[in-house]
N, CA, C and O atoms as CSV, one atom per row, in Angstrom:
chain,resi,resn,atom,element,x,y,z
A,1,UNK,N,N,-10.687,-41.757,-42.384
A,1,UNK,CA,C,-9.473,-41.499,-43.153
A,1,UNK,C,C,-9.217,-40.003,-43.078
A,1,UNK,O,O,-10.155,-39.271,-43.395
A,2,UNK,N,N,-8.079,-39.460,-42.703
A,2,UNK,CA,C,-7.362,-38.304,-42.394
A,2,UNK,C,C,-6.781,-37.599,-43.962
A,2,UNK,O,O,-7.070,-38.046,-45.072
A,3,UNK,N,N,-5.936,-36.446,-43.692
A,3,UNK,CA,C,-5.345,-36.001,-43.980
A,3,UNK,C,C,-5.482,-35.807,-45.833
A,3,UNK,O,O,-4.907,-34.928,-46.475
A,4,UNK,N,N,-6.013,-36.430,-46.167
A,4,UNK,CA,C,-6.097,-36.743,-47.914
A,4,UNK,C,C,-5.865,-35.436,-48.696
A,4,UNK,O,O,-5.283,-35.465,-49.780
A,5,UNK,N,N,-6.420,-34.024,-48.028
A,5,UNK,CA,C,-6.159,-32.945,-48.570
A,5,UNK,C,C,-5.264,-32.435,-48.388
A,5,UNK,O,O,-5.204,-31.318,-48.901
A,6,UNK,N,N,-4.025,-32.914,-47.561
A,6,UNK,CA,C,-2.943,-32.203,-47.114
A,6,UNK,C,C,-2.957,-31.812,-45.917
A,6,UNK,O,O,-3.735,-32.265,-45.078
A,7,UNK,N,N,-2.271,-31.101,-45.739
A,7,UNK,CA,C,-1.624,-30.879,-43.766
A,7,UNK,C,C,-2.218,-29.247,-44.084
A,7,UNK,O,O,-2.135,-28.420,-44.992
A,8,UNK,N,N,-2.864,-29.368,-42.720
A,8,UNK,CA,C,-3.848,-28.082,-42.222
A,8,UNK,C,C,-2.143,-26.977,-42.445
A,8,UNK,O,O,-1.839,-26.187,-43.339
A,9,UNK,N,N,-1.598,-27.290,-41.555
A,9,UNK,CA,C,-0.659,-26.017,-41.516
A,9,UNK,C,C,-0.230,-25.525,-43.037
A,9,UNK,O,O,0.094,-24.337,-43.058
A,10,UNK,N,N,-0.182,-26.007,-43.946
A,10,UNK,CA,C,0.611,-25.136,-45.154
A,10,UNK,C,C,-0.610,-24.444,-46.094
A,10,UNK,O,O,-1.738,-24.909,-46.254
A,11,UNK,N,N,-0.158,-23.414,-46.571
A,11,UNK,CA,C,-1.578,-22.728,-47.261
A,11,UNK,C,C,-1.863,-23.877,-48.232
A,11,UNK,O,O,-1.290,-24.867,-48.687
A,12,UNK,N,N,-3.274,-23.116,-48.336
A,12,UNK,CA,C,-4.407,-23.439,-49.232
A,12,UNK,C,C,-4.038,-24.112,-50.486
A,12,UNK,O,O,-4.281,-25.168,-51.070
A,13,UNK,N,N,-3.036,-22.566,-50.714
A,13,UNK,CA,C,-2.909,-23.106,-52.810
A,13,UNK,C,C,-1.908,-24.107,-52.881
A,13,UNK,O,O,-1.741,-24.683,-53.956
A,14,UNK,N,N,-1.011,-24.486,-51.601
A,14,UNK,CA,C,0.207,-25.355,-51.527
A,14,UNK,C,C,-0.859,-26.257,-52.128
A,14,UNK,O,O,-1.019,-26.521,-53.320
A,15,UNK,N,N,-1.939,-26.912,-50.504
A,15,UNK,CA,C,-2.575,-28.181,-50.890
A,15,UNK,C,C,-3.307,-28.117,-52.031
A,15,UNK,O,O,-3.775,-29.194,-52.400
A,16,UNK,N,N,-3.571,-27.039,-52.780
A,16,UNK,CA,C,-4.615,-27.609,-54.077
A,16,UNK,C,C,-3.794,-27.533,-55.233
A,16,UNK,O,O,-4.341,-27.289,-56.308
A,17,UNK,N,N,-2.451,-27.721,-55.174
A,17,UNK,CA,C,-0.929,-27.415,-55.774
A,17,UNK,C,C,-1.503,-29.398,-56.668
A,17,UNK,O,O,-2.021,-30.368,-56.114
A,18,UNK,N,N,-1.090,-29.210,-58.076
A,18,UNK,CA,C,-1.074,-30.731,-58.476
A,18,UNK,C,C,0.233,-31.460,-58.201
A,18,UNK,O,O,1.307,-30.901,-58.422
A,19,UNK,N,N,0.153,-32.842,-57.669
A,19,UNK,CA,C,0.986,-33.211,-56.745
A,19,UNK,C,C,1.119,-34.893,-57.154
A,19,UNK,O,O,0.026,-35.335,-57.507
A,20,UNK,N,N,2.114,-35.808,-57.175
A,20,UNK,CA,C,2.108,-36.871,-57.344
A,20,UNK,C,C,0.333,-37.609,-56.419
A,20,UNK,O,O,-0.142,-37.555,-55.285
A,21,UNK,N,N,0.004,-38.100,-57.497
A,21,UNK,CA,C,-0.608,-38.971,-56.546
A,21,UNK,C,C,-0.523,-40.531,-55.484
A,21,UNK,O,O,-1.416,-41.355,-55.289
A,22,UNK,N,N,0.785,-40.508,-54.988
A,22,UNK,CA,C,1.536,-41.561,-54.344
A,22,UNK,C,C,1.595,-40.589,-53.280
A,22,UNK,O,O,1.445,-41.168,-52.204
A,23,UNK,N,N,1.730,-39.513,-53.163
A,23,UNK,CA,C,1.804,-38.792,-51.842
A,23,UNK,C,C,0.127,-38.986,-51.102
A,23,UNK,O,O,-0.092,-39.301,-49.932
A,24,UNK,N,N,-0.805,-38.723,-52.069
A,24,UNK,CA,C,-2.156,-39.366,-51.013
A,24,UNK,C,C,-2.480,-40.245,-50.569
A,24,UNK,O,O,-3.054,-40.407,-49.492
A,25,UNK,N,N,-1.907,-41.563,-51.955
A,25,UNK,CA,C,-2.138,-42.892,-51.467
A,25,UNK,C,C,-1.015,-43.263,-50.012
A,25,UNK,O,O,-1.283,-44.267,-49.352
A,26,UNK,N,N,-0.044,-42.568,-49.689
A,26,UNK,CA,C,0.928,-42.701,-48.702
A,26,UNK,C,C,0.305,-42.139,-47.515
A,26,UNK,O,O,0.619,-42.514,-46.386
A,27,UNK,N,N,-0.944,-40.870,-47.841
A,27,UNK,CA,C,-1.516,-40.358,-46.117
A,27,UNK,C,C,-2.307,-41.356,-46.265
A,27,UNK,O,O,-2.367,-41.866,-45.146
A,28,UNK,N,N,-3.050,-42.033,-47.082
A,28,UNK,CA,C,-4.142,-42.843,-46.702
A,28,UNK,C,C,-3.438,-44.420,-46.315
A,28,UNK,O,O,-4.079,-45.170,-45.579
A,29,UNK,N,N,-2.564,-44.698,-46.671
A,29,UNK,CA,C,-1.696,-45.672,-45.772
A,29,UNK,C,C,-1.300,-44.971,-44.545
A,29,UNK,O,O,-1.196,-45.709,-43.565
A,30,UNK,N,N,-1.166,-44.290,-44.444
A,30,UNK,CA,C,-0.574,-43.711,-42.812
A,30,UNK,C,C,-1.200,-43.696,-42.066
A,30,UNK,O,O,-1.042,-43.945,-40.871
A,31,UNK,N,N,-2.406,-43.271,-42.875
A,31,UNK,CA,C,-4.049,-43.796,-41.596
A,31,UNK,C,C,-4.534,-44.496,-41.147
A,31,UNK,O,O,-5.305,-44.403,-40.192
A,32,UNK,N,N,-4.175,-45.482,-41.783
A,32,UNK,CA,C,-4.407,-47.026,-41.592
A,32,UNK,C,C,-4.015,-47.443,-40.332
A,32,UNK,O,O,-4.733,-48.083,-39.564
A,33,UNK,N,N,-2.366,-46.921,-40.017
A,33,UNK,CA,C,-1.998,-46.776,-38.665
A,33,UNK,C,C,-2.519,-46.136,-37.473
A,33,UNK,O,O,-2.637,-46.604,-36.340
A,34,UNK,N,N,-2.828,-44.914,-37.945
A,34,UNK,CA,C,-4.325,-44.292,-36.758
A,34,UNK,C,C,-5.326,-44.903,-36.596
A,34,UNK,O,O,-5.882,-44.893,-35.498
A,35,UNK,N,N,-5.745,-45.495,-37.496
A,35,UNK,CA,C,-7.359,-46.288,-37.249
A,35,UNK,C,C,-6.873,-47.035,-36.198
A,35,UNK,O,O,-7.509,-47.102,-35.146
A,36,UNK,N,N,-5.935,-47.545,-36.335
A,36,UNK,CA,C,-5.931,-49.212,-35.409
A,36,UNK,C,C,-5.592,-48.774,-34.533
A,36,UNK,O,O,-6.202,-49.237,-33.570
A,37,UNK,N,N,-4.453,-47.626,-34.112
A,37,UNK,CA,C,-4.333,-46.816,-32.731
A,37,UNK,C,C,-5.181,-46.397,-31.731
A,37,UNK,O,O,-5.126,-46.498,-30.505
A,38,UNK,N,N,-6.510,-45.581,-32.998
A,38,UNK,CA,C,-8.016,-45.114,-32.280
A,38,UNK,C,C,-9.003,-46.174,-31.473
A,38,UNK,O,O,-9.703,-45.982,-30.479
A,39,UNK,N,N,-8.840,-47.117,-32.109
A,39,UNK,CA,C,-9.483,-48.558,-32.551
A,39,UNK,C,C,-8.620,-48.931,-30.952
A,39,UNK,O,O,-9.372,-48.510,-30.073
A,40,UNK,N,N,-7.262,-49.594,-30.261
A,40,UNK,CA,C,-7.109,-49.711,-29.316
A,40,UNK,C,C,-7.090,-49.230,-28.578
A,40,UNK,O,O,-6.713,-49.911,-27.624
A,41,UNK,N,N,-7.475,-47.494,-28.153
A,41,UNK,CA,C,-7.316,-46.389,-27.107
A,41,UNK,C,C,-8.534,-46.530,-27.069
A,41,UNK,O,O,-8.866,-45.515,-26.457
A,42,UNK,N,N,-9.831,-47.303,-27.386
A,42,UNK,CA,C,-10.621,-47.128,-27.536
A,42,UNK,C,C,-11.223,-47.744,-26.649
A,42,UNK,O,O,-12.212,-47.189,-26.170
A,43,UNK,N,N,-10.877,-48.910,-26.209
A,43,UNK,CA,C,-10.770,-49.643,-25.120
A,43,UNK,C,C,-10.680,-50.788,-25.856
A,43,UNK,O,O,-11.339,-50.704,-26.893
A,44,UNK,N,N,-9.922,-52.175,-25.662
A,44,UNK,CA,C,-10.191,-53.347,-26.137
A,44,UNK,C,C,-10.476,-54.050,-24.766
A,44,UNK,O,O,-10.163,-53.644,-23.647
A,45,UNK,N,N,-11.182,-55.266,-25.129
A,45,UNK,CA,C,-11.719,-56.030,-24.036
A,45,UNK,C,C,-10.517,-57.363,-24.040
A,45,UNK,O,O,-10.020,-57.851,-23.024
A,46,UNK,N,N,-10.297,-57.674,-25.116
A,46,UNK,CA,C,-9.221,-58.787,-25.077
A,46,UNK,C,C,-8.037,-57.992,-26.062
A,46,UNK,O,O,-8.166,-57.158,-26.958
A,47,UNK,N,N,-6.924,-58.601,-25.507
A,47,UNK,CA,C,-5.794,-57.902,-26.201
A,47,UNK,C,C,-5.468,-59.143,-27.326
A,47,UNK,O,O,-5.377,-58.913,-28.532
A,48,UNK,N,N,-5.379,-59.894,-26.991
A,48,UNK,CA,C,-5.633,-61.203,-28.092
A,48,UNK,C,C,-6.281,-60.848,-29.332
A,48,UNK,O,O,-5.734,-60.990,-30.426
A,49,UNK,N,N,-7.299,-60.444,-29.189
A,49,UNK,CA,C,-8.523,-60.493,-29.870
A,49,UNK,C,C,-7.783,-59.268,-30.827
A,49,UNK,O,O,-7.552,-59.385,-32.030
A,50,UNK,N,N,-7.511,-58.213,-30.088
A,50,UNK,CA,C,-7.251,-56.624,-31.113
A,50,UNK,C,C,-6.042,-57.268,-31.761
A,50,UNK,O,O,-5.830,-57.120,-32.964
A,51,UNK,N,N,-5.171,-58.048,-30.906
A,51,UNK,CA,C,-3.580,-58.265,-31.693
A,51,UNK,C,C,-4.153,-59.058,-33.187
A,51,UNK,O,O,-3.755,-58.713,-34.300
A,52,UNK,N,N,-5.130,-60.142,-32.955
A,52,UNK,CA,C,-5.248,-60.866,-34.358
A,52,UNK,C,C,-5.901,-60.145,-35.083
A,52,UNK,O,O,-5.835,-60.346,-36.295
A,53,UNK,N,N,-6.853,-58.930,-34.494
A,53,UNK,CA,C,-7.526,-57.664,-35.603
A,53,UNK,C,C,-6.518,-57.006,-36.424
A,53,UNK,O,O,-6.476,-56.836,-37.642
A,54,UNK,N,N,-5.754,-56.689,-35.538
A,54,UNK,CA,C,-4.521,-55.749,-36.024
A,54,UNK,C,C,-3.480,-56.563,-37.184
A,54,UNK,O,O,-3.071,-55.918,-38.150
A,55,UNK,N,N,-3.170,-57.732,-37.041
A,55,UNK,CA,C,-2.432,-58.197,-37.836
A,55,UNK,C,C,-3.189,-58.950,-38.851
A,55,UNK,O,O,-2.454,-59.674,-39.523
A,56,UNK,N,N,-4.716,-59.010,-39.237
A,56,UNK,CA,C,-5.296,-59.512,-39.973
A,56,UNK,C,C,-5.462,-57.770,-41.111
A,56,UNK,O,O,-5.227,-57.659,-42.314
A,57,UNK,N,N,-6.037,-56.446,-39.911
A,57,UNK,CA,C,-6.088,-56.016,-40.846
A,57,UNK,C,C,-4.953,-55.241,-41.919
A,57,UNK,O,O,-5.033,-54.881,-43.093
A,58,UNK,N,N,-3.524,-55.168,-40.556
A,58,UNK,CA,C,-2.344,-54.688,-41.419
A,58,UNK,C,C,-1.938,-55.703,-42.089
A,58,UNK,O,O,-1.450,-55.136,-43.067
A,59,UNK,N,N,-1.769,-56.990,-42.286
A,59,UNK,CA,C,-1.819,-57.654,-43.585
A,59,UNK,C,C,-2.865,-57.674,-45.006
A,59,UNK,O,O,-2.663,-58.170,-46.115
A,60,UNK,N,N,-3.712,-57.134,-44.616
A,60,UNK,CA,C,-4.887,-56.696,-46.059
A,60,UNK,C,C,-5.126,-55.832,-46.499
A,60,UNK,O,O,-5.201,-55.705,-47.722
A,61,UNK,N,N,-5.376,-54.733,-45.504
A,61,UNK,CA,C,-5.834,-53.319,-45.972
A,61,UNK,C,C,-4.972,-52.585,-46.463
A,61,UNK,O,O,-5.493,-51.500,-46.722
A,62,UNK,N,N,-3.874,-52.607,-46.741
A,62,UNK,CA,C,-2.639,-51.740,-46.770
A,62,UNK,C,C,-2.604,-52.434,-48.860
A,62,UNK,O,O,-2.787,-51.782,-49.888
A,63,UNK,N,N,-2.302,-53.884,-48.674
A,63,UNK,CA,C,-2.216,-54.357,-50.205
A,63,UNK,C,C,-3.651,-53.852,-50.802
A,63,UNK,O,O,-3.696,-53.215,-51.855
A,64,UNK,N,N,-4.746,-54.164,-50.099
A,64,UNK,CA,C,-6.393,-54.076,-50.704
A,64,UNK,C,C,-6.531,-52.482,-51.430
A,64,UNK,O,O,-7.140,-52.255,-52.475
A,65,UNK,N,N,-5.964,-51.685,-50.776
A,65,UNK,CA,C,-5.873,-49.990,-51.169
A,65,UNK,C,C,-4.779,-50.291,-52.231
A,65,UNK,O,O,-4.980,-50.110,-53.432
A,66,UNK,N,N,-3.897,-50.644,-51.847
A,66,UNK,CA,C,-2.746,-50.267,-53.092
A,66,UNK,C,C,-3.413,-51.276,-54.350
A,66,UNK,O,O,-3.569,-50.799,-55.474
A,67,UNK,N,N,-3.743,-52.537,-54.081
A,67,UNK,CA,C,-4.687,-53.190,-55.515
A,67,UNK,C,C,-5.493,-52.101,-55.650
A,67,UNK,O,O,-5.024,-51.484,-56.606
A,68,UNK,N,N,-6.280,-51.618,-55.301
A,68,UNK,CA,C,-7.962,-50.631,-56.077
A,68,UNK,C,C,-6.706,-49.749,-56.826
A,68,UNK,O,O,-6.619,-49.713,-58.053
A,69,UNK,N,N,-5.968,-49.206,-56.139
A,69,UNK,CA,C,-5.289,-47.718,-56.866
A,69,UNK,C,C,-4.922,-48.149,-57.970
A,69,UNK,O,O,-5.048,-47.559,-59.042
A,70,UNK,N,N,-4.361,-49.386,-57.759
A,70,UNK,CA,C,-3.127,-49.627,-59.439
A,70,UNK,C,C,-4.459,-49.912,-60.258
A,70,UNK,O,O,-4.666,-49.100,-61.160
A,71,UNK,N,N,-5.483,-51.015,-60.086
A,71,UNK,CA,C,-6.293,-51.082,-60.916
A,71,UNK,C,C,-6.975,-49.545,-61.546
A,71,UNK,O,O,-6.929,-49.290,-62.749
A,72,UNK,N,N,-7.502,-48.750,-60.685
A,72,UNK,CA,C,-7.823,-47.183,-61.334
A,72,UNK,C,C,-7.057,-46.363,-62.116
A,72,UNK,O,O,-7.418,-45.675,-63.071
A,73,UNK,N,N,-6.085,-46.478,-61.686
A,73,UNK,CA,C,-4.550,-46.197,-62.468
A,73,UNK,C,C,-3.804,-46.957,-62.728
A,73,UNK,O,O,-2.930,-47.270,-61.919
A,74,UNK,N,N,-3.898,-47.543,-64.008
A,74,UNK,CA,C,-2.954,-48.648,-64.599
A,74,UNK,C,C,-2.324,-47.975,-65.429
A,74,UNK,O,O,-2.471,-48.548,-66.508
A,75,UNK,N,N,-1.838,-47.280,-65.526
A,75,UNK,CA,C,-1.347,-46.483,-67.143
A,75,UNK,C,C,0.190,-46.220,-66.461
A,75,UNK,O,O,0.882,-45.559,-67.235
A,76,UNK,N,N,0.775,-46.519,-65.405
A,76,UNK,CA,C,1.735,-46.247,-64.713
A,76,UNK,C,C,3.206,-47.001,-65.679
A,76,UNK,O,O,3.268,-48.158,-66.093
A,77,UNK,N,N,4.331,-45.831,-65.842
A,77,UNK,CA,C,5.104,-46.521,-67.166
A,77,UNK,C,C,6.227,-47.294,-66.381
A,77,UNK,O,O,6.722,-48.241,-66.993
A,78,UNK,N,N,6.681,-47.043,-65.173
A,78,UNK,CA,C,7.598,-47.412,-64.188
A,78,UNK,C,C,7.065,-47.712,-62.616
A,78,UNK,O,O,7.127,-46.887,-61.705
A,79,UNK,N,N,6.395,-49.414,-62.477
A,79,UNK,CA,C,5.902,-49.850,-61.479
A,79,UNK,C,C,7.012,-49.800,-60.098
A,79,UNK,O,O,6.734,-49.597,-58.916
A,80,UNK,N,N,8.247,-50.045,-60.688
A,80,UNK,CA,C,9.296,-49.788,-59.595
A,80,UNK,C,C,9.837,-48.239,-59.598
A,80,UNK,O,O,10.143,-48.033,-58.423
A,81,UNK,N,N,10.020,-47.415,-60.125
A,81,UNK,CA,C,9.604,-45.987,-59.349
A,81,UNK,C,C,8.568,-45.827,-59.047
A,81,UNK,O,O,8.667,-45.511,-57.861
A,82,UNK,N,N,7.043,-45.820,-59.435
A,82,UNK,CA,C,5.841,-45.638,-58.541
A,82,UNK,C,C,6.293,-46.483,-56.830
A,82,UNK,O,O,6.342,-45.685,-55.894
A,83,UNK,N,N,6.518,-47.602,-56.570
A,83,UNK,CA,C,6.921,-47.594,-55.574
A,83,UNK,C,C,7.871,-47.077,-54.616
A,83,UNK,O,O,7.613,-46.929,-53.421
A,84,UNK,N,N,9.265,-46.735,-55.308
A,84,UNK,CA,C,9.796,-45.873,-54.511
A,84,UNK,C,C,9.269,-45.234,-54.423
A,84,UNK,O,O,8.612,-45.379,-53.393
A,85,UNK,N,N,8.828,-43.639,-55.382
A,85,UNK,CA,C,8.385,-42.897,-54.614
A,85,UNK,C,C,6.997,-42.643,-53.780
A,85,UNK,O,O,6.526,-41.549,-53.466
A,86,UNK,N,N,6.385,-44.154,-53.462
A,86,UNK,CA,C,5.456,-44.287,-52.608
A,86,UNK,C,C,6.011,-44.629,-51.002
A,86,UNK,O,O,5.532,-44.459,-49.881
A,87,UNK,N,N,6.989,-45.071,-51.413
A,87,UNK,CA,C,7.870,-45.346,-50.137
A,87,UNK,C,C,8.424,-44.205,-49.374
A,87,UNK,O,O,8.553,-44.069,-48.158
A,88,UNK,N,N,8.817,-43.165,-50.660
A,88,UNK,CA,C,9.483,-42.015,-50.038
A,88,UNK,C,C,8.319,-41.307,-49.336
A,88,UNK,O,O,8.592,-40.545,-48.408
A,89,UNK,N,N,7.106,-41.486,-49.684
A,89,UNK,CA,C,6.102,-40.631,-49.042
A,89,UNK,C,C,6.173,-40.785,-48.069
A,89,UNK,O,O,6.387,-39.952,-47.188
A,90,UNK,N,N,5.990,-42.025,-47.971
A,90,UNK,CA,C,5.622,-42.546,-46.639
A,90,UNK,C,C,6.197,-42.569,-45.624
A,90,UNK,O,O,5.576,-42.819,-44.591
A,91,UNK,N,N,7.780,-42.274,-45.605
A,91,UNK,CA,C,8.595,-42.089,-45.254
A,91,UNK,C,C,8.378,-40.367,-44.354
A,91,UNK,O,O,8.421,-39.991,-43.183
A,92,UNK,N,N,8.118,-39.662,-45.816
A,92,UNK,CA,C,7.957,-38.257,-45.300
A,92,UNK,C,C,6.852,-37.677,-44.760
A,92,UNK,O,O,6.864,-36.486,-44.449
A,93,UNK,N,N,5.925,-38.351,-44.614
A,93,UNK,CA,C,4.282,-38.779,-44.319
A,93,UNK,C,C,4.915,-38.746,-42.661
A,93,UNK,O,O,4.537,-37.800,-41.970
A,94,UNK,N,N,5.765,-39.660,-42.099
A,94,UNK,CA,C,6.068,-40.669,-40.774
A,94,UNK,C,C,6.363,-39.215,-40.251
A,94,UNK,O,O,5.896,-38.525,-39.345
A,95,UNK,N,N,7.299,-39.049,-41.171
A,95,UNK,CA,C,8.591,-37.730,-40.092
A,95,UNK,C,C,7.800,-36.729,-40.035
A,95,UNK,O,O,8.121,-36.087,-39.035
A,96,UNK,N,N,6.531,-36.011,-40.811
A,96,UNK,CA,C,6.439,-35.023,-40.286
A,96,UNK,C,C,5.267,-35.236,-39.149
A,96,UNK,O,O,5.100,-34.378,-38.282
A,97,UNK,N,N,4.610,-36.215,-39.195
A,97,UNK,CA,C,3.631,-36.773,-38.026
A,97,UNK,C,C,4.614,-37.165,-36.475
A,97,UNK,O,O,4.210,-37.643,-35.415
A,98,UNK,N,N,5.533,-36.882,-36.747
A,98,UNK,CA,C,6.684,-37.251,-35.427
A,98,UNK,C,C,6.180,-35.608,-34.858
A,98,UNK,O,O,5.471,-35.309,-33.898
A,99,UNK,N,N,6.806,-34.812,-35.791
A,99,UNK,CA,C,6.633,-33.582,-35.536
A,99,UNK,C,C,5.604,-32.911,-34.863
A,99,UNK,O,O,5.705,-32.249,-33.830
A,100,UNK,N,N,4.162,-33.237,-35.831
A,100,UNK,CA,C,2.935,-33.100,-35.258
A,100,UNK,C,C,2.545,-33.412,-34.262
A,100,UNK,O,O,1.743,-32.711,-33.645
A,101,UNK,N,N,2.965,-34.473,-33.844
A,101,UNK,CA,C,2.615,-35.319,-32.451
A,101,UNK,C,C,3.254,-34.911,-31.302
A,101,UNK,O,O,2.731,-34.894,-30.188
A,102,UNK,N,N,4.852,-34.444,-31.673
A,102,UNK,CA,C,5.364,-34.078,-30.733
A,102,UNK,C,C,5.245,-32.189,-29.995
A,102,UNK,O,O,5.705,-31.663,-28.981
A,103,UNK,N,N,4.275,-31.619,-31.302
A,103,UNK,CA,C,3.626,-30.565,-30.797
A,103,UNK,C,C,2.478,-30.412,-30.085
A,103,UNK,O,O,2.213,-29.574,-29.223
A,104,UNK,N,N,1.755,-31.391,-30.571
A,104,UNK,CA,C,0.158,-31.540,-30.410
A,104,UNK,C,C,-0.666,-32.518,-29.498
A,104,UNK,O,O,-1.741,-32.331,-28.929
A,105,UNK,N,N,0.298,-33.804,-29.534
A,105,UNK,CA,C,-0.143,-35.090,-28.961
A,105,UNK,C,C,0.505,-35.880,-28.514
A,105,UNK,O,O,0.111,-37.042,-28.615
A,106,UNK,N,N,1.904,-35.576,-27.758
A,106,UNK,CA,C,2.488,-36.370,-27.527
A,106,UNK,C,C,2.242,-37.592,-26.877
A,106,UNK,O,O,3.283,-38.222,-26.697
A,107,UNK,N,N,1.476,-38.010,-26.564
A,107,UNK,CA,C,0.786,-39.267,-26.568
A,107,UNK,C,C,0.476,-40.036,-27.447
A,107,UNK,O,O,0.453,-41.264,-27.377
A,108,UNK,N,N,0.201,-39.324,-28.390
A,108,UNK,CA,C,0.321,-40.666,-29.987
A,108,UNK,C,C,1.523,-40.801,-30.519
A,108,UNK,O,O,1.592,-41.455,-31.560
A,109,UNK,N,N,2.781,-40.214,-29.936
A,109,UNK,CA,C,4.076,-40.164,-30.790
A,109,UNK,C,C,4.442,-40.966,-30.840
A,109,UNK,O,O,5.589,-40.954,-31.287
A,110,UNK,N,N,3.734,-42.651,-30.373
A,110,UNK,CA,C,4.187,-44.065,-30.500
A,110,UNK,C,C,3.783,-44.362,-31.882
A,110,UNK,O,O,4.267,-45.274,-32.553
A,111,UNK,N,N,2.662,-43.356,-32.362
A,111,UNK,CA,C,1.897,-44.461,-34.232
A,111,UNK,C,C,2.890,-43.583,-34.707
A,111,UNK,O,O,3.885,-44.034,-34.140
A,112,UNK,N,N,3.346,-42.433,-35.511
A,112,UNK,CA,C,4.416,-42.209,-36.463
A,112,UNK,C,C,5.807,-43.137,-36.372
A,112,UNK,O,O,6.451,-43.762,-37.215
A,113,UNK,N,N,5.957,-42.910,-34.883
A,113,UNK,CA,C,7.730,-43.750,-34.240
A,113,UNK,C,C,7.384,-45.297,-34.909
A,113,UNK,O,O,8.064,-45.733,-35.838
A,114,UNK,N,N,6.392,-45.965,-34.396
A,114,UNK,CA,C,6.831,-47.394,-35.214
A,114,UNK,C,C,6.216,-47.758,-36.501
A,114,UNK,O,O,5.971,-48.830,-37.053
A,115,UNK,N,N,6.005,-46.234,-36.869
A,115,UNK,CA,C,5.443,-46.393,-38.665
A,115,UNK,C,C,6.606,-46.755,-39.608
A,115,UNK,O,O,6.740,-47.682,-40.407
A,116,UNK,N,N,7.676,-45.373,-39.142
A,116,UNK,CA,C,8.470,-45.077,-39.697
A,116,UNK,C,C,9.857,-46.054,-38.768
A,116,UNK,O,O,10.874,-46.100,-39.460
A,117,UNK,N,N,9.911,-46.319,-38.266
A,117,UNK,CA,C,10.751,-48.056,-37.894
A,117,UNK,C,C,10.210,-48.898,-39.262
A,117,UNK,O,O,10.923,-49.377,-40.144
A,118,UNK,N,N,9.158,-48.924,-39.196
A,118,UNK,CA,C,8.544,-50.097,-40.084
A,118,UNK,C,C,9.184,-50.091,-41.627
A,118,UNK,O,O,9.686,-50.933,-42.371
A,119,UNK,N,N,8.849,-48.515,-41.692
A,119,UNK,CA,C,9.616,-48.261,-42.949
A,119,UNK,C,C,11.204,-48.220,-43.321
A,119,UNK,O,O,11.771,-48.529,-44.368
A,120,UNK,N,N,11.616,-47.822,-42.325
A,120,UNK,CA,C,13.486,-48.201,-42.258
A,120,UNK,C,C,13.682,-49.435,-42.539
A,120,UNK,O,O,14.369,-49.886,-43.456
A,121,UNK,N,N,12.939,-50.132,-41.569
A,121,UNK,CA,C,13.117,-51.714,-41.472
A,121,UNK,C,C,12.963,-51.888,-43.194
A,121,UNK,O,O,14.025,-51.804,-43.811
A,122,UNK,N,N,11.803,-52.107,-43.940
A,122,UNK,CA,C,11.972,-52.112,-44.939
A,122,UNK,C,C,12.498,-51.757,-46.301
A,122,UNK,O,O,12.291,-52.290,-47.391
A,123,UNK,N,N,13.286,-50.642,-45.938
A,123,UNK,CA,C,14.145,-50.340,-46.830
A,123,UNK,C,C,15.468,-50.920,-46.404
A,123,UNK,O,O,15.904,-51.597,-47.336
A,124,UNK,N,N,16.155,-50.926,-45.530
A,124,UNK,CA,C,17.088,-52.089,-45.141
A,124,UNK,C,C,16.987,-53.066,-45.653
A,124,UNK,O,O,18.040,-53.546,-46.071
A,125,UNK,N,N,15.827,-53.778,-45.861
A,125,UNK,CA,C,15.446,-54.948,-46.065
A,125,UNK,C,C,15.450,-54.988,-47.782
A,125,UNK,O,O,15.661,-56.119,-48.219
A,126,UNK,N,N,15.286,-54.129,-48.621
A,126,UNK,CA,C,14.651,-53.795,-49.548
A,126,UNK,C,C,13.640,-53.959,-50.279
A,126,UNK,O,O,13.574,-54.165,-51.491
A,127,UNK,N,N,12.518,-53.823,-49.189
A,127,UNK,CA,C,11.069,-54.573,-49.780
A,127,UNK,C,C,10.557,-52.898,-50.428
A,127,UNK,O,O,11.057,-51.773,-50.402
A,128,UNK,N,N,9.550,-53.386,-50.872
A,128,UNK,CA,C,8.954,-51.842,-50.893
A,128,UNK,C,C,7.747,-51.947,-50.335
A,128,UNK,O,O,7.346,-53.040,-49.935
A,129,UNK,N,N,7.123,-51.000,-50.249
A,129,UNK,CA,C,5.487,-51.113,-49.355
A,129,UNK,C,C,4.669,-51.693,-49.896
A,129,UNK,O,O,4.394,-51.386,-51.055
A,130,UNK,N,N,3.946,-52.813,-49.191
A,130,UNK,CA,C,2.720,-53.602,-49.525
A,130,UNK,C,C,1.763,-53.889,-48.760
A,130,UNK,O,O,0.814,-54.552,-49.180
């Protein structure tokens, strides 16, 4: 799991700045998407096999994190703004990893691009993240 302290580039006191905590739970969903990226560059032997990994674990792990959080933090007074602005993270989580990637790695600029599809798609849709 990446990023949890914030993005290397902005100073120090930015990241130790007190900050919604939906913006971490949103990098640690975003990672979720790297794992499984690392996880297929990694070599798979059957593509079958990674596709039903991949859609077994982006159907669980994504709700399984967001259940532990709400249970640790239940005291939340507005369950539908905590989700928007978990959505908005995630959102802003996508775009600046476009960025990153397209400085650093342009070869991974496929995991932000269909993160943040994913997330359009769902706000179109008007689901919120689960």
């Amino acid at each position: 799991i990446i990023d949890v302290g914030g993005e290397p580039a902005q100073p120090l006191a930015e990241r130790r700045a007190k900050d919604s905590p939906w913006r971490d739970v949103a990098g640690l969903m975003r990672s979720l998407d790297y794992a499984l990226a690392a996880r297929q560059r990694a070599g798979v032997t059957s593509r079958d096999a990674f596709d039903a990994m991949a859609a077994n674990f982006t159907a669980r792990i994504p709700g399984a994190l967001l259940e532990a959080y709400r249970a640790a933090a239940p005291d939340s007074a507005d369950p539908a703004r905590d989700a928007a602005l978990l959505h908005l993270f995630l959102v802003e989580k996508a775009a600046y990893e476009i960025g990153y990637e397209l400085g650093n790695r342009p070869d991974w600029l496929a995991v932000p691009l269909a993160g943040l599809l994913t997330l359009v798609e769902a706000l179109l849709d008007g689901e919120a993240p689960e």
